[in-house]
C-alpha positions in Angstrom: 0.0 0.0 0.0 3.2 2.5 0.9 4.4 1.8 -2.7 0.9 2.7 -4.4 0.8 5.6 -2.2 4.6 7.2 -3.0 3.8 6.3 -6.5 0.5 9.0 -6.4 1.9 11.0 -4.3 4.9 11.7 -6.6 2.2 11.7 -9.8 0.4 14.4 -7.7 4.0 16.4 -7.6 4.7 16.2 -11.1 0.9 17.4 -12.1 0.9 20.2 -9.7 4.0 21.6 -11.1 3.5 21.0 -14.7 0.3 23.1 -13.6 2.0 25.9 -11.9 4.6 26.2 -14.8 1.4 26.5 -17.0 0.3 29.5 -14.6 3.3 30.8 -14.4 3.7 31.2 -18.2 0.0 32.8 -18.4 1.1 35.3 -15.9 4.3 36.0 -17.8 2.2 36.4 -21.1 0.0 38.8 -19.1 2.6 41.5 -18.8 3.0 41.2 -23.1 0.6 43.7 -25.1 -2.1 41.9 -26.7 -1.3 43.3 -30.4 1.7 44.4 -32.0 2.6 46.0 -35.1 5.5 45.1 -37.2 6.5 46.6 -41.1 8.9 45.3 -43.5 10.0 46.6 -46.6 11.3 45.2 -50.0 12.8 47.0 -53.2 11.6 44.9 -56.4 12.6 45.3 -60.1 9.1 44.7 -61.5 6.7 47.4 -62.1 3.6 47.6 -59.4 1.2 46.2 -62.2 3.2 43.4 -61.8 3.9 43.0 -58.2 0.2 43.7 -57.9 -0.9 40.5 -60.0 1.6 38.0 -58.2 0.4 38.6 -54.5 -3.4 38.6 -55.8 -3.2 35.8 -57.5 -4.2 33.5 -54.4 -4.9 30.3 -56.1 -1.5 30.4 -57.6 0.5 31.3 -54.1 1.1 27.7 -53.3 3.5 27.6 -56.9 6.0 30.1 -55.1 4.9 30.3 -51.3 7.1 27.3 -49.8 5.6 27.6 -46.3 2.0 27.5 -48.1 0.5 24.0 -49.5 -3.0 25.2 -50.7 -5.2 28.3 -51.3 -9.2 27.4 -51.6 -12.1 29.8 -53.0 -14.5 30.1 -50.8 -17.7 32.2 -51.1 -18.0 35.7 -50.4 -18.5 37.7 -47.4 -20.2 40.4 -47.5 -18.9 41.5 -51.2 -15.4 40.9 -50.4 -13.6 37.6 -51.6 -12.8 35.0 -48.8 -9.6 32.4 -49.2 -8.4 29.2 -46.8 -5.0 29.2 -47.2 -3.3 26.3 -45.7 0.3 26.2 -44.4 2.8 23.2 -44.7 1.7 21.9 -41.4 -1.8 21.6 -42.3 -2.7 25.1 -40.1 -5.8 26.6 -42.2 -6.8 29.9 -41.9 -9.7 32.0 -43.9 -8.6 35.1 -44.8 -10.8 38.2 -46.2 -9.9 40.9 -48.9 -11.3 43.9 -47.1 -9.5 46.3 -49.3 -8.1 46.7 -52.8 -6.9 49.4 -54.7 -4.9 48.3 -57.6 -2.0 48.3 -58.3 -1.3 50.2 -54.6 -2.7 48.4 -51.6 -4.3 45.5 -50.4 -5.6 44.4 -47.4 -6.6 41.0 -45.9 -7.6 40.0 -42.6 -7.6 37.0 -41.0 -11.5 35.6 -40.9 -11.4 32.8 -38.4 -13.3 33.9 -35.1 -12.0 32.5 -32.2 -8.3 31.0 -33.1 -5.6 31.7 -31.3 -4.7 34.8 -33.1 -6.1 38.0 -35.1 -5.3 40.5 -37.2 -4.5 41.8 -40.8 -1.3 42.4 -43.6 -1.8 45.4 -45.3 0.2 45.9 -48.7 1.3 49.0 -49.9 3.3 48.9 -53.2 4.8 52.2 -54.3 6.6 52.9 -57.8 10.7 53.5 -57.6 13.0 54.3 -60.6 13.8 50.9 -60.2 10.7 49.2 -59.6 8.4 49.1 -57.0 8.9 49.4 -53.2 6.4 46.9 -51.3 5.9 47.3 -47.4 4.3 44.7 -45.8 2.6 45.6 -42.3 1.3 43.2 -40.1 -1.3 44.2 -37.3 -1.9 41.7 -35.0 -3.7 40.5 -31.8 -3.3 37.5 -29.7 -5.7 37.2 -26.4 -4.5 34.5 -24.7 -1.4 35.3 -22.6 0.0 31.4 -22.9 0.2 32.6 -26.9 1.5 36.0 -26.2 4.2 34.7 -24.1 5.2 31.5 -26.7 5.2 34.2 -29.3 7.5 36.3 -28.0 9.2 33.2 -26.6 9.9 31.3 -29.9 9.1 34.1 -32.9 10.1 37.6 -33.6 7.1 39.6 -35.0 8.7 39.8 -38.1 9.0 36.3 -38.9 6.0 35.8 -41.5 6.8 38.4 -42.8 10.1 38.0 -43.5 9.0 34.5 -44.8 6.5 35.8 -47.1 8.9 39.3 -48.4 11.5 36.7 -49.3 9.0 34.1 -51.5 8.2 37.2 -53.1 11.5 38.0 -53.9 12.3 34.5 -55.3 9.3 34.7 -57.5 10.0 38.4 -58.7 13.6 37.1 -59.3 15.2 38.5 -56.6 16.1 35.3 -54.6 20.1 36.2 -54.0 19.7 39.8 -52.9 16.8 40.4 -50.4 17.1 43.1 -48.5 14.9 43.4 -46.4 14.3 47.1 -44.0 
């Protein structure tokens, strides 16, 4: 009975601490803002016409977007064309072109109610003597502190869009000079 009785008693240890590490991180993550804002910027060769008809070309994304695997049509909502874009990983996410003004900016937001995360990328894509400039903003909310502290934890708030600038770049024909600001 003493053996049955160490062995629950030391199985009651190792839950309680898992669980206060688990509280402990929540608290931590409640001392991070809930959104953040983060910009990155990328000179291209190409014309904004261009630019403009790669990055809203959604079905075709997966072709050049290694970190993406498919891109689905949905139906719209509320006039404005809806898209469940599905990472590598199998991670889906809906995402909603609220605005478009071609060949300048675009923005989509993410659709899904109730994930673990919010927010929108807004494209802006100015002319240069060169090319076209595109800035990529990302604004972003994550509620639950246990996110907000693995986010900051594990990512920097550029990282997707660094990920995504970059594809671009390959695509536009850029792949060995990205330089990203």
């Amino acid at each position: 009975m003493s053996a049955l009785f160490d062995v629950l008693y030391w199985v009651a240890i190792g839950i309680g601490c898992l669980a206060g590490v688990l509280a402990l991180i929540a608290l931590i993550g409640c001392f991070f803002p809930r959104g953040h804002v983060a910009t990155r910027s990328l000179e291209i060769n190409q014309p904004p016409d261009e630019v403009w008809q790669i990055i809203t070309d959604f079905a075709a994304a997966p072709s050049w977007h290694p970190e993406l695997k498919t891109a689905e049509r949905l139906p719209d909502r509320n006039g404005n064309p809806l898209w469940r874009e599905t990472d590598k990983r199998g991670y889906a996410m809906t995402l909603e072109t609220v605005q478009a003004v071609p060949p300048r900016r675009l923005v989509r937001c993410i659709a899904d109610e109730g994930g673990p995360f919010s927010g929108q990328w807004e494209f802006d894509i100015e002319p240069t003597d060169a090319g076209s400039r595109v800035t990529l903003t990302e604004k972003g909310q994550i509620p639950n502190p246990f996110f907000r502290f693995m986010f900051r934890l594990f990512m920097k708030p550029t990282w997707y869009l660094d990920m995504y600038l970059r594809a671009l770049a390959v695509k536009m024909g850029r792949g060995d000079e990205v330089v990203l600001e």
